[in-house]
C-alpha positions as CSV (number, residue, x, y, z in Angstrom):
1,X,70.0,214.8,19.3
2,X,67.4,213.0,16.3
3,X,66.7,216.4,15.2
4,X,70.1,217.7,15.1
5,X,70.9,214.5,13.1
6,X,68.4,214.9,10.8
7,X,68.8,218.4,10.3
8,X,72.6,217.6,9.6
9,X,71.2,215.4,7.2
10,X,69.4,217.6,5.4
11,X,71.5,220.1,4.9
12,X,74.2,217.5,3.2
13,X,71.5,216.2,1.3
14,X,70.7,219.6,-0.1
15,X,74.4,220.3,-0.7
16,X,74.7,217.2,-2.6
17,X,71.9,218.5,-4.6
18,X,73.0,221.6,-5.2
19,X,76.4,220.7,-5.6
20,X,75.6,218.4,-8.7
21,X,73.5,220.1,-10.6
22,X,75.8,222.9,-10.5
23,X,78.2,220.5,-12.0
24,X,75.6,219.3,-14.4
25,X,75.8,222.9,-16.0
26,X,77.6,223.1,-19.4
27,X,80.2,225.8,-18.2
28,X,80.9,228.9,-20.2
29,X,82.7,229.7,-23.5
30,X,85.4,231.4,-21.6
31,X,85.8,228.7,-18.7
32,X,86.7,226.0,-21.3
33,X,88.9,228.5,-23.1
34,X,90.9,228.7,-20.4
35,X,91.6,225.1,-20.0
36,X,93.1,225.4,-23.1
37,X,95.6,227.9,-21.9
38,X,98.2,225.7,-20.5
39,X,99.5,224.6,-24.4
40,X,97.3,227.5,-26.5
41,X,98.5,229.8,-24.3
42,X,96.1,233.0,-22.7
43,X,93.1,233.6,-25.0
44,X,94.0,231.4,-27.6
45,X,97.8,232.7,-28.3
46,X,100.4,230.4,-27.8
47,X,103.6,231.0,-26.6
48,X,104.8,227.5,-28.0
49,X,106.4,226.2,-31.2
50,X,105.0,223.3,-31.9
51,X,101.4,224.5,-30.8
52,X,99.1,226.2,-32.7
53,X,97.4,229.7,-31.7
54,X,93.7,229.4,-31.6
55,X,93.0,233.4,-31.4
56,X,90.9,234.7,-34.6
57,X,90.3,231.2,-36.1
58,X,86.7,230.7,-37.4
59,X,84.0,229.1,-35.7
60,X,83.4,226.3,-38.3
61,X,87.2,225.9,-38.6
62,X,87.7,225.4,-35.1
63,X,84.7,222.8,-35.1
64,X,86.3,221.0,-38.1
65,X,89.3,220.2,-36.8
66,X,88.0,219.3,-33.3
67,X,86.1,216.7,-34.9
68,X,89.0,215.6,-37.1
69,X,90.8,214.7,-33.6
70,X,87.9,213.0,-32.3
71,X,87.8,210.8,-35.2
72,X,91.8,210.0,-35.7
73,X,91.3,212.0,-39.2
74,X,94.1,214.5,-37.9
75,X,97.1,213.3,-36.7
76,X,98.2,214.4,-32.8
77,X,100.0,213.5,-30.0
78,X,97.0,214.6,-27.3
79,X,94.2,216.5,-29.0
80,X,92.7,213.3,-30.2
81,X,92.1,211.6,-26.8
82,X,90.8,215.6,-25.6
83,X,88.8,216.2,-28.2
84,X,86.9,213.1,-27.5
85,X,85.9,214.3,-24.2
86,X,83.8,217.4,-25.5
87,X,80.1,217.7,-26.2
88,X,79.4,219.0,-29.4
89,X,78.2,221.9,-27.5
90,X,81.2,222.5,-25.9
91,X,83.0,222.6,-28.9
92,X,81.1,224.8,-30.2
93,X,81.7,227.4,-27.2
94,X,85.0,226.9,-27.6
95,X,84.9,227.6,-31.2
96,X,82.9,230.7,-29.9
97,X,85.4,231.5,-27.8
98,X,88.5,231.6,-29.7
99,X,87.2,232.9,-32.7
100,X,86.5,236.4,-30.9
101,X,90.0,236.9,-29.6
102,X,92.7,238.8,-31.1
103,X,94.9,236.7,-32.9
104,X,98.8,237.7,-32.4
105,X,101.7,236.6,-34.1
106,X,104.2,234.3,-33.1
107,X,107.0,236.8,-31.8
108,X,110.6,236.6,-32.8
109,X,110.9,233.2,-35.2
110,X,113.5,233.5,-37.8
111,X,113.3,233.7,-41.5
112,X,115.3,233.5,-44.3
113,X,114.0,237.3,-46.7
114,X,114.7,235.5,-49.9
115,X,112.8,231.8,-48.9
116,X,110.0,234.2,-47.5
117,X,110.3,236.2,-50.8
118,X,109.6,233.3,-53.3
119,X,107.0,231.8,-50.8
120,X,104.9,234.4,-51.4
121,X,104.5,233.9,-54.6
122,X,103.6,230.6,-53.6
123,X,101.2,231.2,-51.5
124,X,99.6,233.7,-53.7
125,X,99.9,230.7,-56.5
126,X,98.2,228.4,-54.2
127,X,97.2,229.1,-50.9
128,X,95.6,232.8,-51.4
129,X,91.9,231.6,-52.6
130,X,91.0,229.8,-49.4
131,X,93.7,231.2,-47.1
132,X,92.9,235.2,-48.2
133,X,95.4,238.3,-47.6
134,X,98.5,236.7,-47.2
135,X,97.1,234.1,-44.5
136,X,96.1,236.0,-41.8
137,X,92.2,235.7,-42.9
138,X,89.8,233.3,-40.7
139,X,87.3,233.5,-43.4
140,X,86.6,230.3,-45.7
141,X,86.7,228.7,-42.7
142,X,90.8,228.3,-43.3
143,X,93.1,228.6,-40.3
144,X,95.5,231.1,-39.8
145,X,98.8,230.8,-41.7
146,X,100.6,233.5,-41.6
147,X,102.2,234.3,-37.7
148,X,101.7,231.0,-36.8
149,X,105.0,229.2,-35.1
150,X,107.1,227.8,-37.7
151,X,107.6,224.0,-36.1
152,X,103.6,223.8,-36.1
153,X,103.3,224.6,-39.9
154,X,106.0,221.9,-40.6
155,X,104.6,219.4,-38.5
156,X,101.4,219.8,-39.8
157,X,102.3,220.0,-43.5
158,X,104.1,216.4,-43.0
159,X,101.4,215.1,-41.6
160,X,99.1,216.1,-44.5
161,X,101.2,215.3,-47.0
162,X,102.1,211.9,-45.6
163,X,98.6,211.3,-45.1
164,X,98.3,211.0,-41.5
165,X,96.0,214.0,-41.3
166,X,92.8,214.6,-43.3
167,X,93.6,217.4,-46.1
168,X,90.5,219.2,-47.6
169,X,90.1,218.5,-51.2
170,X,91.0,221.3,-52.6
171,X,93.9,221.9,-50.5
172,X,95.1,218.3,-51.5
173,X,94.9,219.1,-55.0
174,X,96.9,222.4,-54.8
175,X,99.2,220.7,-51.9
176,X,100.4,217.7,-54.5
177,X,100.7,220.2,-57.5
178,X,102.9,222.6,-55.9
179,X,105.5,220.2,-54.3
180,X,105.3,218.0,-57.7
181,X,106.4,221.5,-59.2
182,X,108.7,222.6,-55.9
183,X,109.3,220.0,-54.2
184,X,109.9,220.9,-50.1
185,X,112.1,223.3,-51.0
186,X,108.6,224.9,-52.0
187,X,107.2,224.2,-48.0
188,X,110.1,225.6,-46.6
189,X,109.7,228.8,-48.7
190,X,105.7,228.7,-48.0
191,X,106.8,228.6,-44.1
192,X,109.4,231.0,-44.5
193,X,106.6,233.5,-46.2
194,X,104.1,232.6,-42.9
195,X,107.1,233.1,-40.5
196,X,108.0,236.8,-41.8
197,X,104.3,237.9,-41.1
198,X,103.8,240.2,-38.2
């Protein structure tokens, strides 16, 4: 009976053992992807309006902004209180992650042709430096634009321009001058332009 108490013993002790330092693991790029799924939706494209897809972005852009949540620097509802629970080496597999899948277009959002028309011109006015060939470039470490959901742009236009979310300089500068010019019936052309990208 000792011995098959000790043995039972044992073998909980090792499976304690085992069982934590399996947790203690930093889990894979693609197992913290997929926690994101439930609002970015399956490999970083999300099915919802007011959530941004994650597919295609740039590693350093994806870092960035993590670490603007963290910080309060970027305005959210629930990013900033999950981005606080990542390691900076989980964010950086994520970051991994997402910026090897295939970014795809919102499907189906609206646009008005002529608004799309003159936000084009926008863009290339002031967007096209940092966010390069329309906005559908990662590179510059610049986020997707174009094929994004319409109600995310909006949302986090407003924010930036009411300063509850950090703005990069340059995109501050070029931000203020183009709505001193347009005003937001400028935005809502800019957005149009992003919106009629497939």
């Amino acid at each position: 009976m000792k011995r098959k108490l000790a043995l039972s013993a044992v073998l909980i002790a090792s499976g304690f053992a085992f069982g934590n330092s399996a947790m203690a693991e930093t889990p894979s790029a693609a197992m913290l992807g997929y926690t994101c799924a439930g609002c970015h939706g399956t490999n970083g494209n999300s099915n919802g309006p007011a959530m941004p897809s994650l597919a295609g972005a740039s590693k350093d852009y994806i870092i960035e902004v993590m670490e603007y949540y963290a910080t309060g620097e970027r305005a959210s509802t629930i990013m900033g209180r999950i981005a606080k629970g990542y390691t900076k080496d989980e964010v950086a597999a994520l970051a991994e992650f997402f910026s090897k899948q295939k970014f795809v277009p919102a499907k189906d959002q609206k646009f008005d042709a002529k608004l799309a028309k003159k936000g084009a011109k926008l863009h290339d006015k002031y967007c096209e430096k940092c966010h390069a060939e329309g906005g559908t470039s990662s590179e510059d470490d610049a986020g997707i634009l174009a094929g994004q959901w319409t109600p995310y742009l909006k949302y986090t236009l407003a924010d930036m321009m009411s300063g509850k979310s950090h703005v990069p300089k340059k995109m501050k500068k070029k931000l203020k001058k183009m709505h001193k010019k347009t005003g937001d019936a400028g935005i809502e052309q800019l957005i149009n332009f992003y919106a009629s990208k497939k």
